[in-house]
C-alpha positions as CSV (number, residue, x, y, z in Angstrom):
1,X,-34.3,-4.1,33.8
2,X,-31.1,-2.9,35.8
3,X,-28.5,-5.1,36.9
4,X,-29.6,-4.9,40.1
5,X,-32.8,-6.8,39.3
6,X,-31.1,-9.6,37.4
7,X,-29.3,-12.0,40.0
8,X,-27.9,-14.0,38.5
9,X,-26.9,-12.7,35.1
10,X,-26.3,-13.8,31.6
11,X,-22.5,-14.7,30.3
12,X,-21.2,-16.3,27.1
13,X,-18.2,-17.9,28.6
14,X,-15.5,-19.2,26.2
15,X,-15.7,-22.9,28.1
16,X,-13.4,-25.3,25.9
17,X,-11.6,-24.6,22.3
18,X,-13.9,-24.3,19.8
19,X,-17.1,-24.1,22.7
20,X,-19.0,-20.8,23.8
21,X,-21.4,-21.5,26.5
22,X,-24.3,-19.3,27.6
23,X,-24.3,-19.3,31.0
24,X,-25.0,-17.4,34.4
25,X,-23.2,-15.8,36.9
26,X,-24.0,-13.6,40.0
27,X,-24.5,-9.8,39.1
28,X,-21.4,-8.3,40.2
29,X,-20.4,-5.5,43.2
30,X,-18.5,-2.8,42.5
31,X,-15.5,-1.9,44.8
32,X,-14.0,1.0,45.8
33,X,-13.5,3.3,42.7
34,X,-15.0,1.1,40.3
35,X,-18.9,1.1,38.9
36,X,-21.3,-1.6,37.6
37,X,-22.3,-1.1,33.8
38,X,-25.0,-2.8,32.2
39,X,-23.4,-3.7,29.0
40,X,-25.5,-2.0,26.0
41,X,-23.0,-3.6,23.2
42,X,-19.6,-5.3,22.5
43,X,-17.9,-5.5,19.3
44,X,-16.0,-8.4,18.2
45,X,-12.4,-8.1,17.7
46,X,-10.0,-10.5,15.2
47,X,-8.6,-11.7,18.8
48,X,-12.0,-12.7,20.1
49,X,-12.7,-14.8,17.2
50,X,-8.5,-16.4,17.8
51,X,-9.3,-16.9,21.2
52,X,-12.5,-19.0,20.3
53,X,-10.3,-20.9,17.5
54,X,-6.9,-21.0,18.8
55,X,-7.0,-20.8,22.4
56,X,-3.9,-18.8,22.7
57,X,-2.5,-15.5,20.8
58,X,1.2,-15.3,21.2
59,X,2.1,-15.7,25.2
60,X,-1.5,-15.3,26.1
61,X,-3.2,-18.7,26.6
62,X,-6.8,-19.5,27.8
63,X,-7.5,-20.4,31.2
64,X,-11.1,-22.2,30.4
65,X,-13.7,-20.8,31.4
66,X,-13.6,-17.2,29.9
67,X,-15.5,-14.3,28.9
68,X,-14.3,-12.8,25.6
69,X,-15.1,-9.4,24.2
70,X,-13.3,-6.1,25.1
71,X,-15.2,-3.3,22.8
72,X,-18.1,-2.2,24.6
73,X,-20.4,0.7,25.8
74,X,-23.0,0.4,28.5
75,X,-24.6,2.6,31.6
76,X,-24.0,3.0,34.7
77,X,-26.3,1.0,37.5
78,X,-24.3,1.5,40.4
79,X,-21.0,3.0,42.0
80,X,-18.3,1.7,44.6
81,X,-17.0,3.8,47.4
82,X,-15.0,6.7,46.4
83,X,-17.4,7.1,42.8
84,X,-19.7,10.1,42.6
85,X,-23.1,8.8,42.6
86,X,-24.1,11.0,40.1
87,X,-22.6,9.1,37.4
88,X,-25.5,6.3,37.7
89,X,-27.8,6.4,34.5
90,X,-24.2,7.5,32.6
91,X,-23.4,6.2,29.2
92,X,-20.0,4.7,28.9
93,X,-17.1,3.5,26.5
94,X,-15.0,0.9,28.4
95,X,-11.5,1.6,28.3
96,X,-10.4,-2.0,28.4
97,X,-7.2,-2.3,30.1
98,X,-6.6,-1.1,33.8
99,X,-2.8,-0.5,34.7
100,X,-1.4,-0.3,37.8
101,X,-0.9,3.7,37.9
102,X,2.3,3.2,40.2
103,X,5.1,1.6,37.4
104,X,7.7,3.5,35.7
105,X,5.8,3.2,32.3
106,X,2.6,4.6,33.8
107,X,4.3,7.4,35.8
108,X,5.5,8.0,32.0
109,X,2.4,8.4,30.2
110,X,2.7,4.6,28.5
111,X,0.2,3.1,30.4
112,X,-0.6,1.0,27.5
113,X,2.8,-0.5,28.5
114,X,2.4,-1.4,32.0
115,X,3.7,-4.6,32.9
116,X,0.9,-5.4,35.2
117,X,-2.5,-4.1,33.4
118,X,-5.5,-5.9,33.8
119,X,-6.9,-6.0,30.2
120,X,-10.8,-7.6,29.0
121,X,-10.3,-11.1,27.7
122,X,-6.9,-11.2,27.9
123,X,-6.1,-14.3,30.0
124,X,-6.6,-14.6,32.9
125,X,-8.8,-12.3,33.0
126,X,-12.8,-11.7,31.6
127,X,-14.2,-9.8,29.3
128,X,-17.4,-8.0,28.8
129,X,-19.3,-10.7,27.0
130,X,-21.9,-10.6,30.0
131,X,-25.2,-8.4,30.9
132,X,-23.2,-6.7,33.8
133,X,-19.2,-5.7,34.6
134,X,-17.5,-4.1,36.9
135,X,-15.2,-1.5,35.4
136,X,-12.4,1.4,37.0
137,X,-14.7,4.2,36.8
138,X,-11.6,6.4,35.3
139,X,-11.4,4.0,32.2
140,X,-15.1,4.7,31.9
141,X,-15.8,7.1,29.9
142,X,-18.3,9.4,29.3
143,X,-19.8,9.1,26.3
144,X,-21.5,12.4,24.4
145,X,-24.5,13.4,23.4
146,X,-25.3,12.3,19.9
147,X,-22.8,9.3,19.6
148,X,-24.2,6.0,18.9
149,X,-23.9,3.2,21.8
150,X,-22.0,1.1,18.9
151,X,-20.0,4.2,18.1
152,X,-18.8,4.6,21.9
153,X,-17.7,0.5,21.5
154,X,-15.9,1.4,18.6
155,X,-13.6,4.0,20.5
156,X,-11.3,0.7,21.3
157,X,-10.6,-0.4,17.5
158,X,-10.7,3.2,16.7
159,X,-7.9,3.7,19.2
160,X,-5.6,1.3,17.8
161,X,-6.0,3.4,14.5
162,X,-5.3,6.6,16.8
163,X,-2.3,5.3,18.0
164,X,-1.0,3.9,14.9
165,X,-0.8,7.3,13.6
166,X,0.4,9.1,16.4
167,X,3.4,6.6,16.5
168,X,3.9,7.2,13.0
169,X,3.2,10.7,13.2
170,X,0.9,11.8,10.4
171,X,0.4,14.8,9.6
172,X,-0.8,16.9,6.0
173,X,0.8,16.2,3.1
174,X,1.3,12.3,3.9
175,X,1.7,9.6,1.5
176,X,0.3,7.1,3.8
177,X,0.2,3.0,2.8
178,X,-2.3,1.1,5.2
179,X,-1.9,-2.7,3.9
180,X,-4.8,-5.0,5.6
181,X,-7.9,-3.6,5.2
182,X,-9.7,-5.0,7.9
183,X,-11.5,-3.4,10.9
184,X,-8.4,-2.4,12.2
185,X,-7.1,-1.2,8.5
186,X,-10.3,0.9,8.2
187,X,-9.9,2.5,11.9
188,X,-6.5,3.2,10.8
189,X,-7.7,4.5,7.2
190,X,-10.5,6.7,9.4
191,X,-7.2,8.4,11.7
192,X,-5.0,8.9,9.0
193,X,-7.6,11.0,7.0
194,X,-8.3,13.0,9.9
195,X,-5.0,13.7,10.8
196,X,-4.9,15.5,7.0
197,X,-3.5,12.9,4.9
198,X,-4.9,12.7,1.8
199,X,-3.4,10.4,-0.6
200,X,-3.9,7.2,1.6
201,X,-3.4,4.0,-0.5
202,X,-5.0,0.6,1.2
203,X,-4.1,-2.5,-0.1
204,X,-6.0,-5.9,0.0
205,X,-7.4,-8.7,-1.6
206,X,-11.1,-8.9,-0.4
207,X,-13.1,-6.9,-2.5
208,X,-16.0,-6.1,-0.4
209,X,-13.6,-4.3,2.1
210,X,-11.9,-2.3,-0.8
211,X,-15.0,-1.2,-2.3
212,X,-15.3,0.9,1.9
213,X,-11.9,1.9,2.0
214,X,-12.7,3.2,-1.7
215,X,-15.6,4.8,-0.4
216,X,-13.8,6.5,2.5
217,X,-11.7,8.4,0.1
218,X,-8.7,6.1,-0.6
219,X,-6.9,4.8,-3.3
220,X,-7.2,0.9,-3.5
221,X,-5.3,-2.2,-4.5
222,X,-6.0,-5.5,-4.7
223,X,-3.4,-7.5,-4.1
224,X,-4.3,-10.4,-5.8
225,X,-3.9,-8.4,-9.3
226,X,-1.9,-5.3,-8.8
227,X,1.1,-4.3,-7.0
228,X,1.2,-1.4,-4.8
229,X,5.5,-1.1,-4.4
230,X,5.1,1.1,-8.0
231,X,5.4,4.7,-5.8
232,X,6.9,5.5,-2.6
233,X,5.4,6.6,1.2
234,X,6.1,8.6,3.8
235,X,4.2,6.0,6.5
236,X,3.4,2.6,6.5
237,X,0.7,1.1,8.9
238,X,1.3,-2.2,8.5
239,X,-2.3,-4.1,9.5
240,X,-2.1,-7.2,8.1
241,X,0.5,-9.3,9.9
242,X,1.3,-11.2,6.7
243,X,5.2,-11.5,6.6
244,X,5.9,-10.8,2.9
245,X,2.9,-7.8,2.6
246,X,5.4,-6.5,5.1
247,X,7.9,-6.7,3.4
248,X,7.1,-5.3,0.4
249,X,5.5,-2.5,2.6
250,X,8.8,-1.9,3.4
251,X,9.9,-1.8,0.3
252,X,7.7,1.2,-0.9
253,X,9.3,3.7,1.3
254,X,10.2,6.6,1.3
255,X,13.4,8.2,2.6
256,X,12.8,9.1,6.5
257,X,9.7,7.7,6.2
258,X,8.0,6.0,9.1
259,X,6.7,2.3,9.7
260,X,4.4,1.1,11.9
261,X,3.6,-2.5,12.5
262,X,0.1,-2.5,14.1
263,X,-1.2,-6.2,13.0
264,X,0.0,-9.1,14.4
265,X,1.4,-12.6,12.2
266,X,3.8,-14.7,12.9
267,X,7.0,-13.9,15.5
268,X,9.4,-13.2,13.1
269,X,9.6,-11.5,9.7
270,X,12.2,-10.5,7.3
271,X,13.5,-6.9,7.0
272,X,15.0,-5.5,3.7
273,X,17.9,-4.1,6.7
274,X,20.2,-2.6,3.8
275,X,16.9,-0.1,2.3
276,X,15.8,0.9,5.6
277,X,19.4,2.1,6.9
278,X,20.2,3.7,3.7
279,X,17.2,5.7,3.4
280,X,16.8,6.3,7.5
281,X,13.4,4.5,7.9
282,X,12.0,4.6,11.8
283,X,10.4,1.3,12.5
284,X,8.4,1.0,15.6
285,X,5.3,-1.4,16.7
286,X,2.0,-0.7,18.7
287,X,1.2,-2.6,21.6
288,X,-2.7,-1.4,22.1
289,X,-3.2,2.4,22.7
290,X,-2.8,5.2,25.7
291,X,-4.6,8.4,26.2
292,X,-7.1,8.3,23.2
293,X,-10.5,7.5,24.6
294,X,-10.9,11.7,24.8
295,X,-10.0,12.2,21.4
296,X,-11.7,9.5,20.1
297,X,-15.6,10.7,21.8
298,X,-14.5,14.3,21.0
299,X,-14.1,13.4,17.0
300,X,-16.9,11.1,16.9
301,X,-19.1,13.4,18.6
302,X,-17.7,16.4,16.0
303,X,-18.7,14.1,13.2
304,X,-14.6,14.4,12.5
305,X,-14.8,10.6,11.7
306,X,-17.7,8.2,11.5
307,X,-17.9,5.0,12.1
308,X,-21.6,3.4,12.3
309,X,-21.6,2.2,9.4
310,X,-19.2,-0.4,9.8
311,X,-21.4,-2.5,11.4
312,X,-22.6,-5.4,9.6
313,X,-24.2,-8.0,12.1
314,X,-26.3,-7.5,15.3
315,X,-26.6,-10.2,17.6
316,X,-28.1,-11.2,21.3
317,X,-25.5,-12.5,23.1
318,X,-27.2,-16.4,23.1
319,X,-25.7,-16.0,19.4
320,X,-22.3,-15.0,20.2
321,X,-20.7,-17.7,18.6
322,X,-22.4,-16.7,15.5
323,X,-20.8,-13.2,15.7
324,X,-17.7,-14.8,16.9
325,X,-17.5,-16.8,13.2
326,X,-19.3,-14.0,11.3
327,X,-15.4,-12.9,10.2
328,X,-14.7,-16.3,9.2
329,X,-17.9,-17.2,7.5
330,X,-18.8,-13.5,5.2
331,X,-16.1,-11.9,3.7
332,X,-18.5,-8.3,3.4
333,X,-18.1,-8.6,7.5
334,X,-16.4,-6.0,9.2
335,X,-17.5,-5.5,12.7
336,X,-20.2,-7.8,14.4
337,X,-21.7,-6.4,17.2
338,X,-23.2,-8.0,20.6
339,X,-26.1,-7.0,22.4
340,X,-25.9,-8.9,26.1
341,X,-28.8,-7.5,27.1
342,X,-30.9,-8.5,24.2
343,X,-31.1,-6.7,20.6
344,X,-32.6,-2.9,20.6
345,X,-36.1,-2.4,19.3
346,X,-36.9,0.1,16.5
């Protein structure tokens, strides 16, 4: 069934703290430049799941109702004025934030940066939690033959990971610390090793994620029972957004070495200033990503990185909340994923 044929559609709107409702809206009309995707899958994201128990992440608070979810793939059922036609039937990775093209920071490249963008489930605005969006076609992408429909909704996590390491510029030869060793730690863990570091320590205390990061070729420590400050780095990709795991990140380095503070904790943290000066640490954080859906199909579809596998839960969108907690609920989650329009058959 295409989006056309389904008036009105299905949404899982966020609807109070604590409350998803499954509910329906009006299919959608694409304006000029933009295209109608039927959604194939979404991905749940740590901020989805804060959303839904918080209400707020930092500045950002909910304006009830709203549509969570910002990792997902679908196909394209219908273009706007100004969108070649021949993209209908198209697979697609959804690029999640729109900026406004015309700003100093998006005439610079930073796009990610624009004080205006129009990001998925980032209040106010929705998210692709629903059978059908509406989407910029040029932050559509098209996805290539032989990547996986979850795959092309991973290119948004995977992204962060990307842009984690170009900001702290790994290359070969790279002692590289990734502390968190969640989905994000993991994406993070995937770009370093591609970028030809091979002697990537991850640190954590949940076991089940170790035993992948172990499997992906890193060395691991858990936390709970070992310290990891024993040996220096050149690059720290901080993903846990625990204040004294960043510190003693910090710790570890290297001289010139490079830190990069990708997860988010609380709004202040303290910094061993005297270490980082003497031994001329950069220290820089990551606000989302610019320019990496390309790179991101292009190694996916090389078989450069891999990502399938980190899939642990499929769910139709009437169990979103389910999803939502599955983070909370099994530690051996890493990355639930959302059907909207109901699960695939085998």
């Amino acid at each position: 069934m295409t989006c056309d044929e389904r008036n009105p559609m299905r949404v899982l709107e966020l609807s109070a703290p604590e409350t998803l409702t499954l509910t329906q809206r009006d299919v959608p009309t694409p304006g000029p430049g933009q295209v109608l995707v039927r959604m194939t899958c979404v991905g749940v994201c740590g901020s989805d799941t804060h959303y839904l128990t918080h209400g707020r992440i930092g500045s950002y608070a909910v304006d009830y109702p709203m549509v969570l979810g910002h990792e997902g793939a679908g196909v394209v059922e219908a273009v706007g004025e100004g969108v070649d036609a021949s993209r209908i039937g198209e697979r697609v990775s959804i690029e999640p934030g729109v900026p406004c093209r015309t700003c100093a920071q998006c005439l610079a490249g930073a796009y990610n940066l624009c004080s205006d963008m129009v990001f998925h489930a980032t209040p106010p605005y929705d998210g692709s939690l629903a059978e059908c969006i509406v989407h910029d076609a040029a932050f559509a992408h098209p996805v290539p033959d032989g990547v996986s429909d979850e795959a092309a909704a991973m290119v948004e996590p995977l992204s962060v990971g990307l842009w984690a390491c170009r900001k702290a510029d790994v290359t070969l030869g790279d002692r590289v610390l990734i502390t968190g060793c969640g989905p994000i730690g993991l994406m993070c863990l995937l770009a370093a090793r591609a970028r030809g570091a091979r002697d990537i320590t991850v640190v954590d205390l949940n076991p089940e994620r170790l035993e992948r990061a172990r499997a992906l070729g890193a060395r691991v420590v858990d936390s709970r029972h070992e310290r990891f400050d024993e040996r220096e780095y050149d690059v720290l990709l901080e993903c846990s957004g625990v204040a004294s795991v960043t510190l003693a990140g910090m710790r570890a380095l290297a001289r010139g070495a490079r830190a990069v503070l990708v997860g988010m904790g609380g709004d202040t943290v303290e910094l061993p200033l005297s270490a980082l000066q003497e031994r001329e640490v950069s220290v820089t954080g990551v606000f989302r990503y610019a320019n990496t859906w390309p790179q991101a199909l292009a190694m996916l579809a090389g078989g450069v990185v891999e990502v399938d596998d980190l899939v642990t839960g499929r769910f139709d969108l009437a169990d979103g909340e389910q999803a939502l907690r599955a983070g909370l609920d099994d530690p051996a989650s890493v990355k639930a994923m959302i059907y909207p329009n109901g699960l695939p058959t085998v």
